[in-house]
TIVO-2410 file (N, C-alpha, C; in nm, 3 decimals):
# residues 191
REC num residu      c1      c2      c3 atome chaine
REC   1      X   1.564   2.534   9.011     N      A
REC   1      X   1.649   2.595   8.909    CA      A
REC   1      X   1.720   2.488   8.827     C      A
REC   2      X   1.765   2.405   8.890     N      A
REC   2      X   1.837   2.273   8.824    CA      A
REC   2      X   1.752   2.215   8.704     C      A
REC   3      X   1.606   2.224   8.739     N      A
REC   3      X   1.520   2.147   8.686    CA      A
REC   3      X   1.513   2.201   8.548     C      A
REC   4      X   1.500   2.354   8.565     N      A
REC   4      X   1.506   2.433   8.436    CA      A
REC   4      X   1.612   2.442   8.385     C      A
REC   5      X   1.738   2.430   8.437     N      A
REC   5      X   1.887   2.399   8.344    CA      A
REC   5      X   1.856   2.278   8.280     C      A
REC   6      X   1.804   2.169   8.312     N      A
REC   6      X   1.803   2.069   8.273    CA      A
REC   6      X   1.694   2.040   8.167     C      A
REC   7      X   1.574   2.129   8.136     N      A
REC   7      X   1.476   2.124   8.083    CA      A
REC   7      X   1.525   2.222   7.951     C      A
REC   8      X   1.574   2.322   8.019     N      A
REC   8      X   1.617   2.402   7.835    CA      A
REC   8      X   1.771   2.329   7.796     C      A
REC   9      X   1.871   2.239   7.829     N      A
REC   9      X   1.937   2.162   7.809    CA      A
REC   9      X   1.838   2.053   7.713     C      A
REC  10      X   1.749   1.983   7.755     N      A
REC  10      X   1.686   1.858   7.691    CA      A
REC  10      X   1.664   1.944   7.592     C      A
REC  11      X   1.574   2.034   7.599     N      A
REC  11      X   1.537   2.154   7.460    CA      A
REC  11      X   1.619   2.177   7.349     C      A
REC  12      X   1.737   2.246   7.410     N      A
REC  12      X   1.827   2.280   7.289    CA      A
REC  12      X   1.864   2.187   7.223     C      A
REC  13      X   1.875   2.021   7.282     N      A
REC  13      X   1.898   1.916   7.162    CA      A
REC  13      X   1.819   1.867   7.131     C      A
REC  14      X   1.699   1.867   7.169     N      A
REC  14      X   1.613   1.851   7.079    CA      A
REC  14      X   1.599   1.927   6.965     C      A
REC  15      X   1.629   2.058   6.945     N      A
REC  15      X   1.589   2.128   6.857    CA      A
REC  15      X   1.704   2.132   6.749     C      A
REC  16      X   1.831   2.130   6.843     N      A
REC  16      X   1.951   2.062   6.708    CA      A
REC  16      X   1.930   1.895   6.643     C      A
REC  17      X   1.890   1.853   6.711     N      A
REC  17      X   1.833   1.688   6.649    CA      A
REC  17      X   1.738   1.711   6.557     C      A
REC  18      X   1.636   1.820   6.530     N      A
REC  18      X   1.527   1.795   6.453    CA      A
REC  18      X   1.577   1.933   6.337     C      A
REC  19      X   1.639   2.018   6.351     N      A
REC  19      X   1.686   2.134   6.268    CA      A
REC  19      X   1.774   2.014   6.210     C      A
REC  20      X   1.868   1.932   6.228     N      A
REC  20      X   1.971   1.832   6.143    CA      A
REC  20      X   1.883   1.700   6.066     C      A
REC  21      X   1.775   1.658   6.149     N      A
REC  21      X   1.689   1.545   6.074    CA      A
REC  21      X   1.633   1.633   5.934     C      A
REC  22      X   1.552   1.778   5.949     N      A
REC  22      X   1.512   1.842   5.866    CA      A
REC  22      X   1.621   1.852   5.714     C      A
REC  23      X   1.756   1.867   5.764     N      A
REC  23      X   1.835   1.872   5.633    CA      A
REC  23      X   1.859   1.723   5.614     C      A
REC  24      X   1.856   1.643   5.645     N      A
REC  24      X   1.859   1.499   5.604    CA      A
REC  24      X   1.806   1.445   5.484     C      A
REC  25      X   1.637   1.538   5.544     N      A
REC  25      X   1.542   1.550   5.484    CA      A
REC  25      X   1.523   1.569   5.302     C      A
REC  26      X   1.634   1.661   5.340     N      A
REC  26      X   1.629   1.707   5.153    CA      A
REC  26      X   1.519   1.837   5.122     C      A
REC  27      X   1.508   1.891   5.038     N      A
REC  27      X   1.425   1.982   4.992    CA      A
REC  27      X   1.341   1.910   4.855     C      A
REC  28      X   1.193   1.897   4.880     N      A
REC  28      X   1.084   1.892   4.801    CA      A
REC  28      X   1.120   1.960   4.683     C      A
REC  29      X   1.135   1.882   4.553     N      A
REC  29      X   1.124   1.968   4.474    CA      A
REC  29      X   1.023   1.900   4.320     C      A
REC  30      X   0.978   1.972   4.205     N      A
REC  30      X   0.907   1.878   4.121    CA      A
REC  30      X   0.933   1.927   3.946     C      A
REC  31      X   0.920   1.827   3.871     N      A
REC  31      X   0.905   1.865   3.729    CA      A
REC  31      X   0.853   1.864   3.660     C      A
REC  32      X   0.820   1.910   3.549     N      A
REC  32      X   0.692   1.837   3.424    CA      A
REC  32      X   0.750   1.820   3.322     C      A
REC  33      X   0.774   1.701   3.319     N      A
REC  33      X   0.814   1.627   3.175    CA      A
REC  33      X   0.713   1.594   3.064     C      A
REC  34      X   0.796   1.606   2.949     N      A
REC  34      X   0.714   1.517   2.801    CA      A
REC  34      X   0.808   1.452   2.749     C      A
REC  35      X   0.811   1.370   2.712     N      A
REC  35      X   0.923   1.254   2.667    CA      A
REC  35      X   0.864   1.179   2.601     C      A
REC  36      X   0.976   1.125   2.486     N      A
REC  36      X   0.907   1.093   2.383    CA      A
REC  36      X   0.998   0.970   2.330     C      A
REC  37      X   0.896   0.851   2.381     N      A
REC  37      X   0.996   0.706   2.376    CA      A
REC  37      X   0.952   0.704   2.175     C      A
REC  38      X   1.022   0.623   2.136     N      A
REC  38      X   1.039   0.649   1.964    CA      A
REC  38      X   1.143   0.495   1.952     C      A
REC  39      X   1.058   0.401   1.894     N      A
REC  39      X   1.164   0.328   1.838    CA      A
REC  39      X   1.142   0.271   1.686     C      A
REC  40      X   1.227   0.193   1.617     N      A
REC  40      X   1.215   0.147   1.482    CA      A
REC  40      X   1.106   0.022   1.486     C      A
REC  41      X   1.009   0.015   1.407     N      A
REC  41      X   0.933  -0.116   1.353    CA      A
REC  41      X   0.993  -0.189   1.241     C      A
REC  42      X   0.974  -0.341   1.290     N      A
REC  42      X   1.011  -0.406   1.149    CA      A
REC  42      X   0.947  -0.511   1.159     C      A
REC  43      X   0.914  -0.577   1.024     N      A
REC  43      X   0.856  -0.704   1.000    CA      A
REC  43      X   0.839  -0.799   0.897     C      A
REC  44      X   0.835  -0.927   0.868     N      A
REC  44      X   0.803  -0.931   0.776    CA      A
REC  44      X   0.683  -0.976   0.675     C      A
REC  45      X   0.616  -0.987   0.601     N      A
REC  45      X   0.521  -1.006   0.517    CA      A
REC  45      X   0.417  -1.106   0.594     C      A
REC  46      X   0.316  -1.123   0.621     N      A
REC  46      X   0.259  -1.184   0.668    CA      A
REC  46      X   0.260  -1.305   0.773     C      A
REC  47      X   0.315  -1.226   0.844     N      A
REC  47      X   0.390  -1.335   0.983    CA      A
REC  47      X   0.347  -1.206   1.091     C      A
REC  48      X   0.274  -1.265   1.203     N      A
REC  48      X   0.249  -1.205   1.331    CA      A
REC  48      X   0.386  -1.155   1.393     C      A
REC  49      X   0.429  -1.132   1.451     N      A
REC  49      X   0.568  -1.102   1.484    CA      A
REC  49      X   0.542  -1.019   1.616     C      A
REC  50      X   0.620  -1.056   1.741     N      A
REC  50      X   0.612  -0.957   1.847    CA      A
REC  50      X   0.792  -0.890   1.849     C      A
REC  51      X   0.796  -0.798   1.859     N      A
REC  51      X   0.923  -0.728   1.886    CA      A
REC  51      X   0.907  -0.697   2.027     C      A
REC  52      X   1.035  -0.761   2.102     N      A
REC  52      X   1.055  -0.777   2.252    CA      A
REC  52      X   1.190  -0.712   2.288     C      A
REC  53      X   1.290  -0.651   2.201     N      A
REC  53      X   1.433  -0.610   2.222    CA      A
REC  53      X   1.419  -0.433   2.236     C      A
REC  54      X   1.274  -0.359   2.240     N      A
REC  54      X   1.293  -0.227   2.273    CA      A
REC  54      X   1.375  -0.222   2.406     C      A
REC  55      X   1.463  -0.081   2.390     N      A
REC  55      X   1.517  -0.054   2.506    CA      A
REC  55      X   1.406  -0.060   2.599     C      A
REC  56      X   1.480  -0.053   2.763     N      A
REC  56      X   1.350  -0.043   2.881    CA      A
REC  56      X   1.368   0.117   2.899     C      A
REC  57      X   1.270   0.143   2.901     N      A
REC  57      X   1.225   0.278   2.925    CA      A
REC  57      X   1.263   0.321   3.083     C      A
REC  58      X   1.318   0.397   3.141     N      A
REC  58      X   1.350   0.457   3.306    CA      A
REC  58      X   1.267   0.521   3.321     C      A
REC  59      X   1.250   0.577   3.449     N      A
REC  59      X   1.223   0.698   3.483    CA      A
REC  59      X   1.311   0.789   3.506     C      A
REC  60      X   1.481   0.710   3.510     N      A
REC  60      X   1.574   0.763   3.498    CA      A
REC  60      X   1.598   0.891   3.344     C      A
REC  61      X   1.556   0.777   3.254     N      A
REC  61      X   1.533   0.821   3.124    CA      A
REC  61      X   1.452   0.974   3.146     C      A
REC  62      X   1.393   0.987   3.195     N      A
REC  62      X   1.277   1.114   3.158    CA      A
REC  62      X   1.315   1.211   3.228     C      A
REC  63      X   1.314   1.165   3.410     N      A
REC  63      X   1.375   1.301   3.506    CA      A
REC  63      X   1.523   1.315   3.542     C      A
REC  64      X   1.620   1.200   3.500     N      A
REC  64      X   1.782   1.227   3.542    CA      A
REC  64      X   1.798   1.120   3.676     C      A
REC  65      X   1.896   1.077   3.690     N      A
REC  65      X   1.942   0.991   3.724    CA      A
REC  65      X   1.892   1.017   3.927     C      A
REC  66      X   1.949   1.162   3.926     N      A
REC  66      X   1.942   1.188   4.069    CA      A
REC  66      X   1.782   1.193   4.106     C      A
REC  67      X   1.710   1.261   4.047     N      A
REC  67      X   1.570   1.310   4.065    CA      A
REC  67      X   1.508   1.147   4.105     C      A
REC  68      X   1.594   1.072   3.991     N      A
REC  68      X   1.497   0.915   4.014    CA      A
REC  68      X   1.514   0.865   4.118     C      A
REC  69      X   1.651   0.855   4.177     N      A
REC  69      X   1.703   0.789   4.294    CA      A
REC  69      X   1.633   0.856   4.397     C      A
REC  70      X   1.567   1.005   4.395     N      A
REC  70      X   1.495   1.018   4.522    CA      A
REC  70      X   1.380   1.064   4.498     C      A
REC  71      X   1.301   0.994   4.388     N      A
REC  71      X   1.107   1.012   4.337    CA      A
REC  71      X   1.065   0.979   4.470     C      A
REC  72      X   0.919   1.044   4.439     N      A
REC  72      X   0.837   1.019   4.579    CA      A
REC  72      X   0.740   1.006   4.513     C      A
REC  73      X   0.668   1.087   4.402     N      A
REC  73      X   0.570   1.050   4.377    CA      A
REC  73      X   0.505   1.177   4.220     C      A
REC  74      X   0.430   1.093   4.140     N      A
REC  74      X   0.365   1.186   3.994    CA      A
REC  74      X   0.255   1.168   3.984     C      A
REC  75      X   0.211   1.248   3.893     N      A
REC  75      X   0.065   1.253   3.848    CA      A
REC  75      X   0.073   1.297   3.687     C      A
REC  76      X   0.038   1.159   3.620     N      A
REC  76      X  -0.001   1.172   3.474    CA      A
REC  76      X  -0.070   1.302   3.452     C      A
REC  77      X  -0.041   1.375   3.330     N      A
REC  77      X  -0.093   1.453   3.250    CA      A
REC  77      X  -0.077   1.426   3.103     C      A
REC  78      X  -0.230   1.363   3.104     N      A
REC  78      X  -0.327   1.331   3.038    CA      A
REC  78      X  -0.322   1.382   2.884     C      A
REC  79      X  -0.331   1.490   2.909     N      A
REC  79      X  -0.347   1.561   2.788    CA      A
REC  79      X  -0.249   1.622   2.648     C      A
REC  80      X  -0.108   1.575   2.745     N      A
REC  80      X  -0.045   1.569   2.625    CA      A
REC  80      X   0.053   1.391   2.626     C      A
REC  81      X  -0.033   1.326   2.637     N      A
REC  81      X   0.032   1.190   2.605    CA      A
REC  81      X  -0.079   1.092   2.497     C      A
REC  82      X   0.046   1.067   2.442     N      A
REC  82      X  -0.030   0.979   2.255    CA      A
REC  82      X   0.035   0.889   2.250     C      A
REC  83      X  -0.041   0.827   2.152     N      A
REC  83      X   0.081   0.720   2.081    CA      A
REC  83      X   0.075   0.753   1.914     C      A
REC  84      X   0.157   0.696   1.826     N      A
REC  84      X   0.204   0.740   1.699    CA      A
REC  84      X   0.274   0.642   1.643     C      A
REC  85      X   0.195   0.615   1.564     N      A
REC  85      X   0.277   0.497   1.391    CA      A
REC  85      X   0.296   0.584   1.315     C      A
REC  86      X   0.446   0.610   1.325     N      A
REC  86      X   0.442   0.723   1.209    CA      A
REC  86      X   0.555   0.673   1.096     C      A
REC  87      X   0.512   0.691   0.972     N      A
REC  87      X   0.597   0.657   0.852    CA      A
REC  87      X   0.547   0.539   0.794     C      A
REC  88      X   0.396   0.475   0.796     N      A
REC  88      X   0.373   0.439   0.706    CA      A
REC  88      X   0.335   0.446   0.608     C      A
REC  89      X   0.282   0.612   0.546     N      A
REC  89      X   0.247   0.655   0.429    CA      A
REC  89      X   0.425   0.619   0.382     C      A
REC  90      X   0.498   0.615   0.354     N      A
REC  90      X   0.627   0.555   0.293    CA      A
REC  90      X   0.684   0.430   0.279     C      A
REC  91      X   0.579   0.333   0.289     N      A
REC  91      X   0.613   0.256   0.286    CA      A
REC  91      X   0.479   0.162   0.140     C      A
REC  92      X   0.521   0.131   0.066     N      A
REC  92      X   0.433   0.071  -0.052    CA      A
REC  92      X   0.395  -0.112  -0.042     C      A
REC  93      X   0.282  -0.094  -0.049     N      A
REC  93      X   0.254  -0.288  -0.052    CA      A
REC  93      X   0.204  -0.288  -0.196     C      A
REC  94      X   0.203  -0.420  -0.251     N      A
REC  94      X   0.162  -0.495  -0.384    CA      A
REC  94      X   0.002  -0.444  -0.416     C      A
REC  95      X  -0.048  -0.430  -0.319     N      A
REC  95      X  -0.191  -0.357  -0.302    CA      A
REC  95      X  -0.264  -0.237  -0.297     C      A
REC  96      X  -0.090  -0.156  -0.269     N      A
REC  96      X  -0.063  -0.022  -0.275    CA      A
REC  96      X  -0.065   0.046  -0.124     C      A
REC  97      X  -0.187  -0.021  -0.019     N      A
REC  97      X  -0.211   0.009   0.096    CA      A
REC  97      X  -0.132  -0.081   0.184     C      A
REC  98      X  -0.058  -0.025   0.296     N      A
REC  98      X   0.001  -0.061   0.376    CA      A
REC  98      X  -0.042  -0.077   0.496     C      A
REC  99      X  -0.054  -0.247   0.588     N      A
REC  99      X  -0.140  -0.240   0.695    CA      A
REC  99      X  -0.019  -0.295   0.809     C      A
REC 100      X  -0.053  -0.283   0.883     N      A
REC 100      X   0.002  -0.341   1.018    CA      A
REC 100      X  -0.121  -0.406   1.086     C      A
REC 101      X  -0.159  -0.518   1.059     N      A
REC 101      X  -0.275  -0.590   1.121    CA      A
REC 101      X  -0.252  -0.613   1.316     C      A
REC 102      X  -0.376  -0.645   1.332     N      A
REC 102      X  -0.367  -0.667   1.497    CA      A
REC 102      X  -0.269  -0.595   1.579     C      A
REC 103      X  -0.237  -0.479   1.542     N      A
REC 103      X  -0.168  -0.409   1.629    CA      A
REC 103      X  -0.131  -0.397   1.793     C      A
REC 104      X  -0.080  -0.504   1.831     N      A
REC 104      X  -0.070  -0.511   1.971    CA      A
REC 104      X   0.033  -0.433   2.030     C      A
REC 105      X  -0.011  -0.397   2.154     N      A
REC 105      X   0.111  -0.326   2.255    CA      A
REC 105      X   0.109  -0.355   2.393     C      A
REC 106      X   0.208  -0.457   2.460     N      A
REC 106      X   0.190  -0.470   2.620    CA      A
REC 106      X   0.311  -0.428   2.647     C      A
REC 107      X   0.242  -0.332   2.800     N      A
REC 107      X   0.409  -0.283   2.861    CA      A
REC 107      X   0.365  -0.366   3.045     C      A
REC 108      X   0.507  -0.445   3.017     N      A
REC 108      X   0.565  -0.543   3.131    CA      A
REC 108      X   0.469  -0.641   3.184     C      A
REC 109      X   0.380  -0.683   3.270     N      A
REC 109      X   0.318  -0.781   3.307    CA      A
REC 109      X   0.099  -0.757   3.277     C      A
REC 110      X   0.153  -0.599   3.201     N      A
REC 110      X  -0.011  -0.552   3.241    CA      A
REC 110      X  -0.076  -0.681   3.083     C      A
REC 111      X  -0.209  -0.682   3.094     N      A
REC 111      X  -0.269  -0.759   2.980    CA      A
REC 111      X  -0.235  -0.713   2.827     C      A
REC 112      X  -0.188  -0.719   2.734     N      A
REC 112      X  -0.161  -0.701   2.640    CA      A
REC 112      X  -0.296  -0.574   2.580     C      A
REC 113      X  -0.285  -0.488   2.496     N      A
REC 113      X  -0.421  -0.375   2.456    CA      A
REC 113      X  -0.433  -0.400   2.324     C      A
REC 114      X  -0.526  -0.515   2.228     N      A
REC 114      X  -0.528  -0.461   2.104    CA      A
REC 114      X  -0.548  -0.355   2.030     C      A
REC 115      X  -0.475  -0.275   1.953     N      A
REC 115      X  -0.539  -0.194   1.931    CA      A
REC 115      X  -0.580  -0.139   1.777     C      A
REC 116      X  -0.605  -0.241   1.738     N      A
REC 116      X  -0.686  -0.285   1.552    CA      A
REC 116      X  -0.560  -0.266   1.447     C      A
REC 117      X  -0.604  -0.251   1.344     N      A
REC 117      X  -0.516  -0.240   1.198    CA      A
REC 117      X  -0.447  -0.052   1.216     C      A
REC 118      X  -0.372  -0.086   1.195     N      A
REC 118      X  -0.319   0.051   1.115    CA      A
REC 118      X  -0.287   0.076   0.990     C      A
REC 119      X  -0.343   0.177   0.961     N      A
REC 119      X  -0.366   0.210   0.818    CA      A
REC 119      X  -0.338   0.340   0.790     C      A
REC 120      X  -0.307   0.389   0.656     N      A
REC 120      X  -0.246   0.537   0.645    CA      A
REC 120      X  -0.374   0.598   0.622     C      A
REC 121      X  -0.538   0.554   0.557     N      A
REC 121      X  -0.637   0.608   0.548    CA      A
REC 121      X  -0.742   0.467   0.633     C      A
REC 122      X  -0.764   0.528   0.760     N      A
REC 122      X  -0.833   0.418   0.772    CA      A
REC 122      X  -0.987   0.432   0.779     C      A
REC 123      X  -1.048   0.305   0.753     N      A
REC 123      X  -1.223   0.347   0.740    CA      A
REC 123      X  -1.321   0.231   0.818     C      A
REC 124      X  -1.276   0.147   0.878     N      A
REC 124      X  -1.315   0.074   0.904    CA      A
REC 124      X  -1.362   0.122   1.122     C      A
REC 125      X  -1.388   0.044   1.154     N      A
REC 125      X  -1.420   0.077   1.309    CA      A
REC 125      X  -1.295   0.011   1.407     C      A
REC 126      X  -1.225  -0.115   1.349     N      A
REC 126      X  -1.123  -0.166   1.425    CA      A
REC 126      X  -0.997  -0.111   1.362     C      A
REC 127      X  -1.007   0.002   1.291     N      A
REC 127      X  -0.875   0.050   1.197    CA      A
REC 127      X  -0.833   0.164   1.293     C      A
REC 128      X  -0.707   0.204   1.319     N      A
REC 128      X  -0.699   0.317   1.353    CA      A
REC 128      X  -0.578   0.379   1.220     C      A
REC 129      X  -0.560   0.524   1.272     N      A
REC 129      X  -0.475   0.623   1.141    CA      A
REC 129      X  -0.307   0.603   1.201     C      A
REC 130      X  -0.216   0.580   1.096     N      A
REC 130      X  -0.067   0.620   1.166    CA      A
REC 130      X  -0.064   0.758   1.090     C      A
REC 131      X   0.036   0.800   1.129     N      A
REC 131      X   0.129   0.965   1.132    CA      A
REC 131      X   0.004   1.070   1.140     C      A
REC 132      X  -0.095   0.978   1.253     N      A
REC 132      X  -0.189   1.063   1.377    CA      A
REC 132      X  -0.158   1.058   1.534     C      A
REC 133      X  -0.132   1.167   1.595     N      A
REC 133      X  -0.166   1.145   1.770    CA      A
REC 133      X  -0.258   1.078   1.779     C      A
REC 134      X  -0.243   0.943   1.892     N      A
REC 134      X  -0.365   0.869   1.910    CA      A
REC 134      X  -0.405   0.889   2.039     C      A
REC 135      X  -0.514   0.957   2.109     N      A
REC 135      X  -0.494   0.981   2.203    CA      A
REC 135      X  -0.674   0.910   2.298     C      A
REC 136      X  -0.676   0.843   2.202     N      A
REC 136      X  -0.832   0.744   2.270    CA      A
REC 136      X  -0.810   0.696   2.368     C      A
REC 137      X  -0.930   0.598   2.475     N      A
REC 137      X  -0.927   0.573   2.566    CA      A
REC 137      X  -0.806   0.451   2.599     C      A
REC 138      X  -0.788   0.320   2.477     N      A
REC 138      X  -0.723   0.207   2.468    CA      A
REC 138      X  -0.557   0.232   2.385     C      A
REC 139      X  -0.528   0.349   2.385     N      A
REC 139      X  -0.392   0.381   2.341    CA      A
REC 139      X  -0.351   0.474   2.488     C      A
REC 140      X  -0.420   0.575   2.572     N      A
REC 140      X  -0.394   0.625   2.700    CA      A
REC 140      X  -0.404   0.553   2.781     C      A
REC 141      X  -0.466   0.413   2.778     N      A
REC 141      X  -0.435   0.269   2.889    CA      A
REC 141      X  -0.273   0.229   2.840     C      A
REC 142      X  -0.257   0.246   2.742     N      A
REC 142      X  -0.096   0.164   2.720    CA      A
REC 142      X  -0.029   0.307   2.788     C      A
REC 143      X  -0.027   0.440   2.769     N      A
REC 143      X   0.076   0.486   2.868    CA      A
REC 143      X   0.006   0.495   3.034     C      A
REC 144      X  -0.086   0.502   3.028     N      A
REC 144      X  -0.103   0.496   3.164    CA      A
REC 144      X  -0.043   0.344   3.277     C      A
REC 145      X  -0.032   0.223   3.198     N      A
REC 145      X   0.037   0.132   3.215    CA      A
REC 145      X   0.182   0.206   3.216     C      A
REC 146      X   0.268   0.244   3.105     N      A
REC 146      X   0.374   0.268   3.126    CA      A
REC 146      X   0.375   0.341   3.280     C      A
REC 147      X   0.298   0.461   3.226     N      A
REC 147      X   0.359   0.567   3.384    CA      A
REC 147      X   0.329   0.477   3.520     C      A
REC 148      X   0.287   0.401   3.524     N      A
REC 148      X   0.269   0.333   3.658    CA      A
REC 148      X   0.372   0.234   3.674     C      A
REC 149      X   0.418   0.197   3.537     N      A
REC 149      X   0.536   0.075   3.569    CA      A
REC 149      X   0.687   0.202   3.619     C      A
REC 150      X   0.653   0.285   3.560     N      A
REC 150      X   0.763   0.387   3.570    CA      A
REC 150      X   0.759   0.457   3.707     C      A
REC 151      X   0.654   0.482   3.791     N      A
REC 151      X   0.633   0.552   3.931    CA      A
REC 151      X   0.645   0.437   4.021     C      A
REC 152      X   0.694   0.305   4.004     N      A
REC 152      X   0.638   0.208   4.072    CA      A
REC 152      X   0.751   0.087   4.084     C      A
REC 153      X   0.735   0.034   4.151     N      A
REC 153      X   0.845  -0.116   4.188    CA      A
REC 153      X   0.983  -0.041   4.139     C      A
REC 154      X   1.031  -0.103   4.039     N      A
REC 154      X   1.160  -0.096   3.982    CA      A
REC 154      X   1.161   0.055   3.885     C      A
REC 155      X   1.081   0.120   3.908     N      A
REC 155      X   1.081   0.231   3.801    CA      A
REC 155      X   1.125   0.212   3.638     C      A
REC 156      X   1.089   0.096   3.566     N      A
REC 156      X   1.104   0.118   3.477    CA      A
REC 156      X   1.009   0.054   3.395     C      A
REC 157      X   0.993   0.075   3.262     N      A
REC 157      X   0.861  -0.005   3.160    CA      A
REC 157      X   0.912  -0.070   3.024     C      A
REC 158      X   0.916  -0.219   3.039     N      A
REC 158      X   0.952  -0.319   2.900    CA      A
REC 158      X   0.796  -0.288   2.825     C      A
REC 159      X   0.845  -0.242   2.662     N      A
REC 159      X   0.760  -0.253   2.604    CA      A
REC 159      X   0.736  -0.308   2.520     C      A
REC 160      X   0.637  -0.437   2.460     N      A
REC 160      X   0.646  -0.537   2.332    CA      A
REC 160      X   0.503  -0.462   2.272     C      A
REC 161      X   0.531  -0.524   2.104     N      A
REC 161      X   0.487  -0.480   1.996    CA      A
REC 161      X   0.481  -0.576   1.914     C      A
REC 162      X   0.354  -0.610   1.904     N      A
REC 162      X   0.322  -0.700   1.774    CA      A
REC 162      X   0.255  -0.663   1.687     C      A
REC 163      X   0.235  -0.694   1.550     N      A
REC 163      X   0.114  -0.692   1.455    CA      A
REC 163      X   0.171  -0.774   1.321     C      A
REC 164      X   0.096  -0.774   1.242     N      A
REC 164      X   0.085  -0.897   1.124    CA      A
REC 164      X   0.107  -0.759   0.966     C      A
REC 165      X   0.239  -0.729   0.906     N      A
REC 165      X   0.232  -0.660   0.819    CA      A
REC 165      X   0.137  -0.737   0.686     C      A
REC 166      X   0.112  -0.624   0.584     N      A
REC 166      X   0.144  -0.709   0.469    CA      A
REC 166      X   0.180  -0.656   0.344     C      A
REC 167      X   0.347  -0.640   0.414     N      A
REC 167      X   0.435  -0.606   0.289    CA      A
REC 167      X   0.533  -0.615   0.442     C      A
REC 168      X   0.673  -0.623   0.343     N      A
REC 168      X   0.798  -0.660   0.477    CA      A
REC 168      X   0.813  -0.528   0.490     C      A
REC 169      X   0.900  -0.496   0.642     N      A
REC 169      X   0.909  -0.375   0.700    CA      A
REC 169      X   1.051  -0.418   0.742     C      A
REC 170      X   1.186  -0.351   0.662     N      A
REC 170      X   1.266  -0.344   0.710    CA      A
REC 170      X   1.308  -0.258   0.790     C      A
REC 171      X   1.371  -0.278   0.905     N      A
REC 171      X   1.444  -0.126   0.954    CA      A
REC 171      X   1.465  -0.022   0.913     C      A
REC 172      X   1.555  -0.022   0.774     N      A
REC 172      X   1.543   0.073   0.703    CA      A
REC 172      X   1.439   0.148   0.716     C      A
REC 173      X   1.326   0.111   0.668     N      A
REC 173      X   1.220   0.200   0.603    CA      A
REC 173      X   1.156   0.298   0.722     C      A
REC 174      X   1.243   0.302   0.812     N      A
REC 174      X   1.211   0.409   0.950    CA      A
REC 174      X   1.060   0.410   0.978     C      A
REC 175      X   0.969   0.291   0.991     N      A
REC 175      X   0.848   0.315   1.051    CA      A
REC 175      X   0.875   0.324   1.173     C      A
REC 176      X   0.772   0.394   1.247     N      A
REC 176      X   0.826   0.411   1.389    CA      A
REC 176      X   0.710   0.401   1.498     C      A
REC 177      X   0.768   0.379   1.653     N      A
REC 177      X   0.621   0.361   1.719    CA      A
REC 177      X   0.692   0.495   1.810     C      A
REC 178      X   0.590   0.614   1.818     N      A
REC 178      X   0.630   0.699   1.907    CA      A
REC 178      X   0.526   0.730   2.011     C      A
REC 179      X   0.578   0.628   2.148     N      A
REC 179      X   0.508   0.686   2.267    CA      A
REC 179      X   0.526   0.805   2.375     C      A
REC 180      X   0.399   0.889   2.387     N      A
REC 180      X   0.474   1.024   2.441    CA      A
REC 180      X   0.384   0.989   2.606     C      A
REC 181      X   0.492   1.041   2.686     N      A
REC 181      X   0.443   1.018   2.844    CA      A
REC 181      X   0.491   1.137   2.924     C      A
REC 182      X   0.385   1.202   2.978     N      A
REC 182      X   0.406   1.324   3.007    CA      A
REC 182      X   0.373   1.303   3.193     C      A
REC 183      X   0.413   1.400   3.251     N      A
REC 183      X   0.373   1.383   3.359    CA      A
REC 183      X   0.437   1.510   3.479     C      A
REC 184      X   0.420   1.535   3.599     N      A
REC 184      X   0.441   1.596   3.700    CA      A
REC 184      X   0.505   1.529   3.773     C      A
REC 185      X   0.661   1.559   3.824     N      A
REC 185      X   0.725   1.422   3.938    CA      A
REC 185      X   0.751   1.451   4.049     C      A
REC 186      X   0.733   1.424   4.141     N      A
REC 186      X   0.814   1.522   4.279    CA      A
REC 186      X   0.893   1.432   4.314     C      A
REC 187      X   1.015   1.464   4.388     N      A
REC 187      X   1.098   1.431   4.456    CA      A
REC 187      X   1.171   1.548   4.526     C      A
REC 188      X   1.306   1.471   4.592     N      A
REC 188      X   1.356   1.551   4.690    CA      A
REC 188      X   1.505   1.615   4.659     C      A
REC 189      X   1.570   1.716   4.690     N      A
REC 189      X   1.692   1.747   4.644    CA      A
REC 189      X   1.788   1.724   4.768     C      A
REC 190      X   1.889   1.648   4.772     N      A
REC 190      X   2.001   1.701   4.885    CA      A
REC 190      X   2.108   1.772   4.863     C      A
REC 191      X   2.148   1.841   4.936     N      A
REC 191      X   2.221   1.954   4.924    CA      A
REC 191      X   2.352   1.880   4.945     C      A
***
């Protein structure tokens, strides 16, 4: 009889030890974000130029401060993430056409992605279109880089931007690079 006092004794704390680890635990919970990083381009006239002072992008930024502090884990969705030069039909060169040559974009340590001229009509094969969703294979490598710098180490993504105008691009003239990063996040809630 002792043995069994002593056996549903071990029991009952066991079962308060693992009913209290369980709320420790937190509750599973998940979101689907679209977010839409957007900053100003500038440059001037025929000078390569990398812009390195964009804010760093969080993951804080997208799901909230708490959700980030306890991510576990996402899955890109694909299908609504682009990238976007938008506002260079407003902007006039001596030539009339406005380019942003060699269009580069690296986010944090991944290899830099050329990704050709931008142009407001483009016709060429290394040209791509601004104030279009770009949603090709070598513009969904630059967010798929982001979302991994963002699910990953430090959760967050530095993004640089180069290309060679030719006509100056002041701030003013609101050209813009708008990257959209969409995704599914799970994490945990504590009560």
């Amino acid at each position: 009889m002792k043995t069994l006092k002593i056996f549903s004794l071990i029991l009952l704390v066991a079962a308060l030890f693992t009913s209290c680890e369980k709320e420790d635990e937190g509750t599973p919970s998940q979101v689907t974000k679209t977010y839409e990083y957007s900053q100003i381009l500038r440059g001037s006239k025929d000078i390569n130029g990398t812009i390195t002072d964009f804010p760093i992008l969080t993951l804080a930024n997208i799901i909230g401060e708490d959700a980030a502090k306890n991510f576990k884990s996402a899955e890109m969705q694909i299908a609504s993430c682009y990238i976007e030069i938008d506002g260079l039909d407003q902007i006039t060169a001596p030539s009339g056409v406005a380019t942003l040559k060699d269009f580069t974009v690296q986010i944090g340590t991944h290899p830099a992605i050329v990704l050709g001229d931008c142009k407001v009509q483009p016709q060429l094969q290394n040209e791509f279109g601004s104030d279009v969703s770009q949603s090709t294979a070598k513009f969904i490598n630059i967010v798929t880089n982001i979302f991994t710098d963002l699910t990953s180490g430090n959760k967050s993504a530095q993004i640089k931007v180069s290309f060679n105008p030719n006509v100056d691009i002041p701030a003013s003239s609101n050209l813009r690079i708008k990257i959209v990063v969409s995704g599914t996040y799970h994490y945990v809630v504590f009560e």
